[in-house]
PyMOL Python script that loads the backbone (N, CA, C, O; Angstrom):
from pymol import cmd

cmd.read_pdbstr("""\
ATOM      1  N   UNK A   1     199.994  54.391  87.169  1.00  0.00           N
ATOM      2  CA  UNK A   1     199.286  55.425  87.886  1.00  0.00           C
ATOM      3  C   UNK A   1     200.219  56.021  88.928  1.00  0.00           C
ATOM      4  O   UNK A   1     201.155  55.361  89.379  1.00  0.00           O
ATOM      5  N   UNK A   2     199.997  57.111  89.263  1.00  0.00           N
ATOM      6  CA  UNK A   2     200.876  57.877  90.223  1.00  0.00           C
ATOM      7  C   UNK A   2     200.512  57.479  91.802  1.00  0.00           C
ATOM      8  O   UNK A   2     199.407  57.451  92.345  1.00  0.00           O
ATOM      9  N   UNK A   3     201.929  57.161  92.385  1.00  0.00           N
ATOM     10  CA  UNK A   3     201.675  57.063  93.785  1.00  0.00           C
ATOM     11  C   UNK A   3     200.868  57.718  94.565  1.00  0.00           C
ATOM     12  O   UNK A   3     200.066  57.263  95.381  1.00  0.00           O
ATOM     13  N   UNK A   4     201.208  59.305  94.167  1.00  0.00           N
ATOM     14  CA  UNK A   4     200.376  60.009  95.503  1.00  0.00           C
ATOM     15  C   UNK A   4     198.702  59.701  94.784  1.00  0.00           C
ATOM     16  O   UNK A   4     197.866  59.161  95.508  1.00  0.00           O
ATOM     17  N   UNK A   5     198.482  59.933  93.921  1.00  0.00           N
ATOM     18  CA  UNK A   5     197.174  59.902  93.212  1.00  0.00           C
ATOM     19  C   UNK A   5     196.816  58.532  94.154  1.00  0.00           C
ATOM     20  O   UNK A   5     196.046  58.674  95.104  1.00  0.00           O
ATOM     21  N   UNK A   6     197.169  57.732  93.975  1.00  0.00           N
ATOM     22  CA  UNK A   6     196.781  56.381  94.946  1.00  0.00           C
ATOM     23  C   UNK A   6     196.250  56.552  95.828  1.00  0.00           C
ATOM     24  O   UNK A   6     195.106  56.296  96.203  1.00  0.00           O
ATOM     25  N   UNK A   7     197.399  57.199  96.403  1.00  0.00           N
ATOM     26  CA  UNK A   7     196.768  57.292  98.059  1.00  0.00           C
ATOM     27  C   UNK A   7     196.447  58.270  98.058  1.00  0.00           C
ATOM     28  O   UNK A   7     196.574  58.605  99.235  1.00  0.00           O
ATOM     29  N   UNK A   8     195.992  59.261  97.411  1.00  0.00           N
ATOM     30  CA  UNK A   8     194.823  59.867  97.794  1.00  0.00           C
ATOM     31  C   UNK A   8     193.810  59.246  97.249  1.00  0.00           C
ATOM     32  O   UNK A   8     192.881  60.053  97.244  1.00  0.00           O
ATOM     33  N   UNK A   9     193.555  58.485  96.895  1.00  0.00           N
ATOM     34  CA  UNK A   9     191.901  57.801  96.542  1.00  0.00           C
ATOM     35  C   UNK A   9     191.914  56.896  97.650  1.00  0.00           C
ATOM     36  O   UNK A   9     190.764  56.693  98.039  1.00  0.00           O
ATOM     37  N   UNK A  10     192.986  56.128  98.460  1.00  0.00           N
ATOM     38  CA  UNK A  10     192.329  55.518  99.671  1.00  0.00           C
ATOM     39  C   UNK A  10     192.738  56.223 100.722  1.00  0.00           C
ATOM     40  O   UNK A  10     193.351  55.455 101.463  1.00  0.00           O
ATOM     41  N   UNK A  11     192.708  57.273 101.147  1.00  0.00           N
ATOM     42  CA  UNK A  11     193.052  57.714 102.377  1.00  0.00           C
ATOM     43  C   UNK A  11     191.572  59.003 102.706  1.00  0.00           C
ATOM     44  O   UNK A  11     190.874  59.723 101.993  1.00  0.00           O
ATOM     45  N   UNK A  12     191.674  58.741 104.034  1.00  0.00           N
ATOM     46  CA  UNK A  12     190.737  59.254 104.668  1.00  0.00           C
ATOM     47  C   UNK A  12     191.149  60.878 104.791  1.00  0.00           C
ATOM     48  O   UNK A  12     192.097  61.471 105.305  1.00  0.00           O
ATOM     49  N   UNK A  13     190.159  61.218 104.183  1.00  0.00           N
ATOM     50  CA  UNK A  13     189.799  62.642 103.910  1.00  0.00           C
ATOM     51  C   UNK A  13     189.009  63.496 105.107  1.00  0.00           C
ATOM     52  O   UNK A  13     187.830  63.747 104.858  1.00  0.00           O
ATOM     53  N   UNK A  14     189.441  63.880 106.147  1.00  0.00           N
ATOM     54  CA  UNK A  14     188.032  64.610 107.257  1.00  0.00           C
ATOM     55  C   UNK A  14     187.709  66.068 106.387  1.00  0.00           C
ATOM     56  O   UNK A  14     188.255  67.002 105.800  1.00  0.00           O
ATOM     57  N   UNK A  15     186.666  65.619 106.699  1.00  0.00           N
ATOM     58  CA  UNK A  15     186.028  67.488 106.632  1.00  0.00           C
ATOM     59  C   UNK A  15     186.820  68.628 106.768  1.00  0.00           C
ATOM     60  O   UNK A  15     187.198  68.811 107.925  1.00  0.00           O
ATOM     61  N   UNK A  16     187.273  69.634 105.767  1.00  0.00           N
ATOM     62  CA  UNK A  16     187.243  70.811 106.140  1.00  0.00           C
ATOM     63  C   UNK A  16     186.408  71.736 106.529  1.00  0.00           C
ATOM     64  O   UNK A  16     185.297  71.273 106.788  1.00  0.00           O
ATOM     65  N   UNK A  17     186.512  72.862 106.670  1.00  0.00           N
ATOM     66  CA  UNK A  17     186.050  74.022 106.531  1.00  0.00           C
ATOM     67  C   UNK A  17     184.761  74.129 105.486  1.00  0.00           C
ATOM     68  O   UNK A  17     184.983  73.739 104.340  1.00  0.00           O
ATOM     69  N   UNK A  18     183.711  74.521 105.727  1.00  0.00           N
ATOM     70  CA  UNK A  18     182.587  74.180 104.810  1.00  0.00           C
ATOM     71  C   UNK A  18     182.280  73.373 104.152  1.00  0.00           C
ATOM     72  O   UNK A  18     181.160  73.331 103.643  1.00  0.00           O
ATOM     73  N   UNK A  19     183.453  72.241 103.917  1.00  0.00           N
ATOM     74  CA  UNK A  19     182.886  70.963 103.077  1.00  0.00           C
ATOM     75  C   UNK A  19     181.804  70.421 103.425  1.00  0.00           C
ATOM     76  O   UNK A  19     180.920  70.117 102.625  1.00  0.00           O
ATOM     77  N   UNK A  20     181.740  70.205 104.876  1.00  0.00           N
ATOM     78  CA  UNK A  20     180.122  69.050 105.525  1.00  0.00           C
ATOM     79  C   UNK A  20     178.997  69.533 104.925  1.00  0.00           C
ATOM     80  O   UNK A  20     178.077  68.733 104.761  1.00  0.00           O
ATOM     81  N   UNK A  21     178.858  70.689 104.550  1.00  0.00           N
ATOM     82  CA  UNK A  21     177.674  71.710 104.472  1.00  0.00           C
ATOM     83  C   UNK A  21     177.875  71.510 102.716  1.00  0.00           C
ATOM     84  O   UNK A  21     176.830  71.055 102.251  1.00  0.00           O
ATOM     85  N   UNK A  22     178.776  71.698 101.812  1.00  0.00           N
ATOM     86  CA  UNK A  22     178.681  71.555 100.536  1.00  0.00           C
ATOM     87  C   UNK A  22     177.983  70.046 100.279  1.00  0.00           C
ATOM     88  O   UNK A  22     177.178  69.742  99.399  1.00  0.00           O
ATOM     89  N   UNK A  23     178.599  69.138 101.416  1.00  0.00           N
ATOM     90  CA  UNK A  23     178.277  67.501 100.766  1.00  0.00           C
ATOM     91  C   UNK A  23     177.142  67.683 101.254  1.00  0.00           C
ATOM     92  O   UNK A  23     176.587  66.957 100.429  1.00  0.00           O
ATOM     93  N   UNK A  24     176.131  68.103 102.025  1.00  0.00           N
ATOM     94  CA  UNK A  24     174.815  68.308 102.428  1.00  0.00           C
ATOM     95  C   UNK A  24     174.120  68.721 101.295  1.00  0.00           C
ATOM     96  O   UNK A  24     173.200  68.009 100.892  1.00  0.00           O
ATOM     97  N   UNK A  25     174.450  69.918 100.618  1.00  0.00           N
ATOM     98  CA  UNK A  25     173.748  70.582  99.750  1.00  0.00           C
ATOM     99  C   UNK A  25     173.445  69.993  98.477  1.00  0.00           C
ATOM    100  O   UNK A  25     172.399  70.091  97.834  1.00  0.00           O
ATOM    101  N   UNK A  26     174.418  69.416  98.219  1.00  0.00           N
ATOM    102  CA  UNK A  26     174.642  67.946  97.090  1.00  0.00           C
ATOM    103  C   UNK A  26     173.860  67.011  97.245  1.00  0.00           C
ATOM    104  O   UNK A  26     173.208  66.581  96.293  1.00  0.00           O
ATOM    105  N   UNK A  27     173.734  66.346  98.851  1.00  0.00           N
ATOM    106  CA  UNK A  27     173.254  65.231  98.637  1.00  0.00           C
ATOM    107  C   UNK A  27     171.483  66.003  98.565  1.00  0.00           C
ATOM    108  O   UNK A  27     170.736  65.536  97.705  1.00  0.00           O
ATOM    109  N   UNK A  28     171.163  66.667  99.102  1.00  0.00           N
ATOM    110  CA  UNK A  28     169.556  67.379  99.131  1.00  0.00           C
ATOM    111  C   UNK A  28     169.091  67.707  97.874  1.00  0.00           C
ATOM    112  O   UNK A  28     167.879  67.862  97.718  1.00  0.00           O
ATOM    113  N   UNK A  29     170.116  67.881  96.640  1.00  0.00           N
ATOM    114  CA  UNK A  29     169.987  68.394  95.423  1.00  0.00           C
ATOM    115  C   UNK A  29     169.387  67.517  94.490  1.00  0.00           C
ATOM    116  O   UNK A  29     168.775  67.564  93.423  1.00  0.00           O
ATOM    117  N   UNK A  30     169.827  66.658  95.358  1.00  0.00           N
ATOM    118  CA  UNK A  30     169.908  65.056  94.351  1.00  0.00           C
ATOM    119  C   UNK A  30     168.782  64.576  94.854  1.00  0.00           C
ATOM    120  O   UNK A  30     167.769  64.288  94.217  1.00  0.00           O
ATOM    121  N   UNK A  31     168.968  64.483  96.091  1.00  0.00           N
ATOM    122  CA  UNK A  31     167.516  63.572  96.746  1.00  0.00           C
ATOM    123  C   UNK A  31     166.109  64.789  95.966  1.00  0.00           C
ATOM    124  O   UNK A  31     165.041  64.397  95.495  1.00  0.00           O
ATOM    125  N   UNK A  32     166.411  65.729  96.025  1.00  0.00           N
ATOM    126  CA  UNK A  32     165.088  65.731  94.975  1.00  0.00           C
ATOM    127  C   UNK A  32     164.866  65.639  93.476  1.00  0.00           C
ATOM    128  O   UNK A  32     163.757  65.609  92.942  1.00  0.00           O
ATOM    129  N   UNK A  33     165.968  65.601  92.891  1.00  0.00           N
ATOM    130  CA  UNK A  33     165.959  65.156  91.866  1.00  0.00           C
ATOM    131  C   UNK A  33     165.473  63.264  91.876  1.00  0.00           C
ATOM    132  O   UNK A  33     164.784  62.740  91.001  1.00  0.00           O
ATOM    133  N   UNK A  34     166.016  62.596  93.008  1.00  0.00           N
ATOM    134  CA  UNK A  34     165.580  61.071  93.136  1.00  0.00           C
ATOM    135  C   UNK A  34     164.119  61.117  93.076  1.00  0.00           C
ATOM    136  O   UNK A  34     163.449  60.301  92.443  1.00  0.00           O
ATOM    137  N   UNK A  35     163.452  62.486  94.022  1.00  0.00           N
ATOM    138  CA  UNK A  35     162.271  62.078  94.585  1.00  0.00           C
ATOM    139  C   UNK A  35     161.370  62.108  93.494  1.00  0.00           C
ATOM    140  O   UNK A  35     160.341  61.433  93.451  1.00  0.00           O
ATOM    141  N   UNK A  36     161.984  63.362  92.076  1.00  0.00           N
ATOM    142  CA  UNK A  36     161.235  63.760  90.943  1.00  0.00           C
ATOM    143  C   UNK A  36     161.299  62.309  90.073  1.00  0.00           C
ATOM    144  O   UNK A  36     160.204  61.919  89.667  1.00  0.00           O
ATOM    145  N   UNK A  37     162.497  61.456  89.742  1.00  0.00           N
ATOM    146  CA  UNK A  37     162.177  60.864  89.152  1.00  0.00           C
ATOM    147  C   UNK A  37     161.426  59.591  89.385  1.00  0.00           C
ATOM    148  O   UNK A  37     160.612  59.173  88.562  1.00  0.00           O
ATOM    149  N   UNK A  38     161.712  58.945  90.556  1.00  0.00           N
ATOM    150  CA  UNK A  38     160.325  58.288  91.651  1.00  0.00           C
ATOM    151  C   UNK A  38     159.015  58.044  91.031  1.00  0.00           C
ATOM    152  O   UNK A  38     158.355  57.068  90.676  1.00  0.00           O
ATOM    153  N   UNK A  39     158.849  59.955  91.046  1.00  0.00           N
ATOM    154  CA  UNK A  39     157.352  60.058  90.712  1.00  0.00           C
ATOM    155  C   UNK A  39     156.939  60.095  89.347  1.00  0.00           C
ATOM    156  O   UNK A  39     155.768  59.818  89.084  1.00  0.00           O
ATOM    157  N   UNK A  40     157.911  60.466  88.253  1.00  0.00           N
ATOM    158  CA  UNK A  40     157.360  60.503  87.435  1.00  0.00           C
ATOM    159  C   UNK A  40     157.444  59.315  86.342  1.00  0.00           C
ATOM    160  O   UNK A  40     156.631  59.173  85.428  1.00  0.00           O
ATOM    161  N   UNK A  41     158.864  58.257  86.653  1.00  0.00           N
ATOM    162  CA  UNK A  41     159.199  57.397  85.827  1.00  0.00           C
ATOM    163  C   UNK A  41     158.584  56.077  86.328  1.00  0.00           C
ATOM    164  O   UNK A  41     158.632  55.730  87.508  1.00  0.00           O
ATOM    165  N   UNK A  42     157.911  55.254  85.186  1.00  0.00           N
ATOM    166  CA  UNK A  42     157.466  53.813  86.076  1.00  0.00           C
ATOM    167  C   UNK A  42     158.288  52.876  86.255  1.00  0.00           C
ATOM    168  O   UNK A  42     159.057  52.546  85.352  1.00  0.00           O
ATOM    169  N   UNK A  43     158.281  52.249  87.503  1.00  0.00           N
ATOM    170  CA  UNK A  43     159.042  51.078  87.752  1.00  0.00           C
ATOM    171  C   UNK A  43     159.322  50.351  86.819  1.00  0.00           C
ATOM    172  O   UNK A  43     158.533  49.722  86.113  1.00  0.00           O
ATOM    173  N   UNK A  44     160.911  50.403  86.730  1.00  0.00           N
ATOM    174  CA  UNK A  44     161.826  49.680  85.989  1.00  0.00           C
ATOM    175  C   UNK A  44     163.250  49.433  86.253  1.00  0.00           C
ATOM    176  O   UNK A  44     163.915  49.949  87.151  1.00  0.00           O
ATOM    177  N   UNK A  45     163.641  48.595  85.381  1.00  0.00           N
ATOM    178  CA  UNK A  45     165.532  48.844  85.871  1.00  0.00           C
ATOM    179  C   UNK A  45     166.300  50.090  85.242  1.00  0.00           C
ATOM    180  O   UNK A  45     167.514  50.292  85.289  1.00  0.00           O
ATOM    181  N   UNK A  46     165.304  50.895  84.630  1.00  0.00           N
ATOM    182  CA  UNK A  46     165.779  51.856  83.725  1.00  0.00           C
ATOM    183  C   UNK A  46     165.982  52.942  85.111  1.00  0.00           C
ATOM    184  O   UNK A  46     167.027  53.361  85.609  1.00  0.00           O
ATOM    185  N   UNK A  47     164.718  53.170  85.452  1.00  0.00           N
ATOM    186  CA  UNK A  47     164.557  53.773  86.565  1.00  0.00           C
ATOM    187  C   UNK A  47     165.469  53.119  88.148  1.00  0.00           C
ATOM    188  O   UNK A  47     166.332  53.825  88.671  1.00  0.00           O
ATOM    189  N   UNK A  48     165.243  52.259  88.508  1.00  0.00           N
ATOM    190  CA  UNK A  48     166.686  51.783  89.521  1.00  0.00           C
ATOM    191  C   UNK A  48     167.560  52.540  88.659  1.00  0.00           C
ATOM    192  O   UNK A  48     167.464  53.767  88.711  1.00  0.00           O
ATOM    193  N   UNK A  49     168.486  51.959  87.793  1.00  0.00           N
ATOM    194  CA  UNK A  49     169.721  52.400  87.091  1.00  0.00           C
ATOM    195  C   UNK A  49     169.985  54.356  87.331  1.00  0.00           C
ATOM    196  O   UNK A  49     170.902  54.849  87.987  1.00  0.00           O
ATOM    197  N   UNK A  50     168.838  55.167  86.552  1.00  0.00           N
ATOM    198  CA  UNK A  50     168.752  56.374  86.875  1.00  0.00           C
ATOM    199  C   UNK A  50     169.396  56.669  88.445  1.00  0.00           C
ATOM    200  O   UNK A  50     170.528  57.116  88.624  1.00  0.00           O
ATOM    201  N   UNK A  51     168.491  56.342  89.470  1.00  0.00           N
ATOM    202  CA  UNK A  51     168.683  56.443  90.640  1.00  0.00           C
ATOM    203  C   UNK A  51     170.125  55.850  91.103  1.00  0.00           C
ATOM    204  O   UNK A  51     170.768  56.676  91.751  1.00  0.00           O
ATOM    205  N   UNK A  52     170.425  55.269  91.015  1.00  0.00           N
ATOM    206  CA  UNK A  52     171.741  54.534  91.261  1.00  0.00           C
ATOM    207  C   UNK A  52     172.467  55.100  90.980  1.00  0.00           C
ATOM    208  O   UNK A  52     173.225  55.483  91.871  1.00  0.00           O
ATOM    209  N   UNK A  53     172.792  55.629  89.277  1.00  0.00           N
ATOM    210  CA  UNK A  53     173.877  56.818  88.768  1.00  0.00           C
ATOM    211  C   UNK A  53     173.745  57.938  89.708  1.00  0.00           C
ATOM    212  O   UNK A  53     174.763  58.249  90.326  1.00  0.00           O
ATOM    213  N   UNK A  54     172.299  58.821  89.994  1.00  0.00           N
ATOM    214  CA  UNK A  54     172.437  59.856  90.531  1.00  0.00           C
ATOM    215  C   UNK A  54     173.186  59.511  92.282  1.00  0.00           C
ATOM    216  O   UNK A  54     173.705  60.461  92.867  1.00  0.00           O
ATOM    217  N   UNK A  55     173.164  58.467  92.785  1.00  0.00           N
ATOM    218  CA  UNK A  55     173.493  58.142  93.775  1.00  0.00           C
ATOM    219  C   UNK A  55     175.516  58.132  93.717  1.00  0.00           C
ATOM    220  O   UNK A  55     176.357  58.481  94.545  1.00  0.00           O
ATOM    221  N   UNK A  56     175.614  57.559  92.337  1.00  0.00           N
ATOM    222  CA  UNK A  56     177.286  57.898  91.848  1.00  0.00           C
ATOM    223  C   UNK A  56     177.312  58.615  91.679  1.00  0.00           C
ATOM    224  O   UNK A  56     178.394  58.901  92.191  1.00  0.00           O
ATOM    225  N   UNK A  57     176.852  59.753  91.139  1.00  0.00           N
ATOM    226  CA  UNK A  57     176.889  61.011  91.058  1.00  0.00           C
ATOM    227  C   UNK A  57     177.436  62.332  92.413  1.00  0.00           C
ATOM    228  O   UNK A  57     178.061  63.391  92.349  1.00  0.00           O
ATOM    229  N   UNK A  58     176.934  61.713  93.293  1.00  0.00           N
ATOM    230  CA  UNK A  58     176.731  62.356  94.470  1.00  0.00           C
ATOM    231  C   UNK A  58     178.142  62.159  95.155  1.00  0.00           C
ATOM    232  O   UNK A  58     178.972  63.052  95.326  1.00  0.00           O
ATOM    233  N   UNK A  59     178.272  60.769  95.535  1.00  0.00           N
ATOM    234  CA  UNK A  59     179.813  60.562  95.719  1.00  0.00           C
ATOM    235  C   UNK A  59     180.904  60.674  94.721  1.00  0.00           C
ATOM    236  O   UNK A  59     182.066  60.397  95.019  1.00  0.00           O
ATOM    237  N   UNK A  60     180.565  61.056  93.599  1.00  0.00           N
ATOM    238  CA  UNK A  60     181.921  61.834  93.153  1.00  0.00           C
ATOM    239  C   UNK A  60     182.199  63.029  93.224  1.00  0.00           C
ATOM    240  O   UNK A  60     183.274  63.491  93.607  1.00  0.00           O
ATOM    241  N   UNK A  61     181.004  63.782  92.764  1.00  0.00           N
ATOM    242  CA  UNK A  61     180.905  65.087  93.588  1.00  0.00           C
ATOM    243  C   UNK A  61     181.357  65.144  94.932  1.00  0.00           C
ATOM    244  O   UNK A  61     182.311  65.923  94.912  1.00  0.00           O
ATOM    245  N   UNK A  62     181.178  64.728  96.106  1.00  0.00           N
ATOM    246  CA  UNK A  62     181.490  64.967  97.421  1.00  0.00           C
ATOM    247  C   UNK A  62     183.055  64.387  97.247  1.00  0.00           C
ATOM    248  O   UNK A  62     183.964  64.997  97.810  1.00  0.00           O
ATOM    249  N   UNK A  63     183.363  63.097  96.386  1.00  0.00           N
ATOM    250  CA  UNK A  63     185.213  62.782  96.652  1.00  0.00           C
ATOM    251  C   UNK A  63     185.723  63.954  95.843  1.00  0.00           C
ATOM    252  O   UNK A  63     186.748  64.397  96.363  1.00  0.00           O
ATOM    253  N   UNK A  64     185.343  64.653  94.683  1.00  0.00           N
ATOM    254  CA  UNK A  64     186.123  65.527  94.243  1.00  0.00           C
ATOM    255  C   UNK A  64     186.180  66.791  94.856  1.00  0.00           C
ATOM    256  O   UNK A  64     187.129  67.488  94.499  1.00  0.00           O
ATOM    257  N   UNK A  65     185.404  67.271  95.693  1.00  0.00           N
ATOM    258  CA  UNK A  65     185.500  68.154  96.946  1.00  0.00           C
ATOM    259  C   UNK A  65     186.517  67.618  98.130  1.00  0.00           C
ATOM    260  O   UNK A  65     187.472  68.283  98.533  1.00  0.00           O
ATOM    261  N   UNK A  66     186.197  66.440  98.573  1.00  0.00           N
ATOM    262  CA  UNK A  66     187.163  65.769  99.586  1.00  0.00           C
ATOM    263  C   UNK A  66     188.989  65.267  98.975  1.00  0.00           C
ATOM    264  O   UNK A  66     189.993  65.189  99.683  1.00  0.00           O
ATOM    265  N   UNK A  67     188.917  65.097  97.997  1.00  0.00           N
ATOM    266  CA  UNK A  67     190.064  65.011  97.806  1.00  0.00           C
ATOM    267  C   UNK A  67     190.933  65.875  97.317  1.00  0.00           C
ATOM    268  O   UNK A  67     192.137  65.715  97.514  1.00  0.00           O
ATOM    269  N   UNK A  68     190.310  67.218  96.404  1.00  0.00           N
ATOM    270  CA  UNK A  68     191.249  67.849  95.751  1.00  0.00           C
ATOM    271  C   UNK A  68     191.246  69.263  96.637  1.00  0.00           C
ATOM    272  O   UNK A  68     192.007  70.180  96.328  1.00  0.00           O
ATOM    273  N   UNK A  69     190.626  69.330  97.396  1.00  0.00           N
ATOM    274  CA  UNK A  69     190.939  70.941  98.488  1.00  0.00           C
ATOM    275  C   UNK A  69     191.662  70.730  99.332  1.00  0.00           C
ATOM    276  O   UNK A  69     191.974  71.626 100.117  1.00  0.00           O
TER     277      UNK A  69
END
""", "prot")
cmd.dss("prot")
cmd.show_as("cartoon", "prot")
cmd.util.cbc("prot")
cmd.orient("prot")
C-alpha cells in the first residue's frame, strides 16, 4: 500500500470550507432514512445490521469528503 495513502487514512483531517455543513447534511439524510427503517422493519439482527451499515455508510461518506479535498 502506498505511504501517503497511509497516512492519509490516519491523520487528522479539520474541516474545511463547507465540509461541517456537507457532513451535517449526510448525517440528517441518513438519520431519516434510520428513523424510516425503525418504523417499518421488525426487530431483528437484520434490522440492527441495516442500521449499522447505514451508520458505515455515513462515515465513509464524510472520510471521503475529509480526506480527498
Amino acid at each position: 500500500m502506498d505511504v501517503a495513502d497511509l497516512a492519509n487514512r490516519f491523520t487528522y483531517h479539520a474541516p474545511k470550507d463547507g465540509q461541517a455543513e456537507r457532513y451535517q447534511w449526510i448525517r440528517k439524510e441518513a438519520h431519516q432514512l434510520a428513523t424510516l427503517i425503525n418504523e417499518l422493519a421488525p426487530d431483528s439482527r437484520e434490522k440492527s445490521l441495516a442500521i449499522t451499515h447505514l451508520e458505515d455508510a455515513v462515515m465513509w461518506a464524510n472520510a471521503a469528503i475529509a480526506r480527498n479535498e
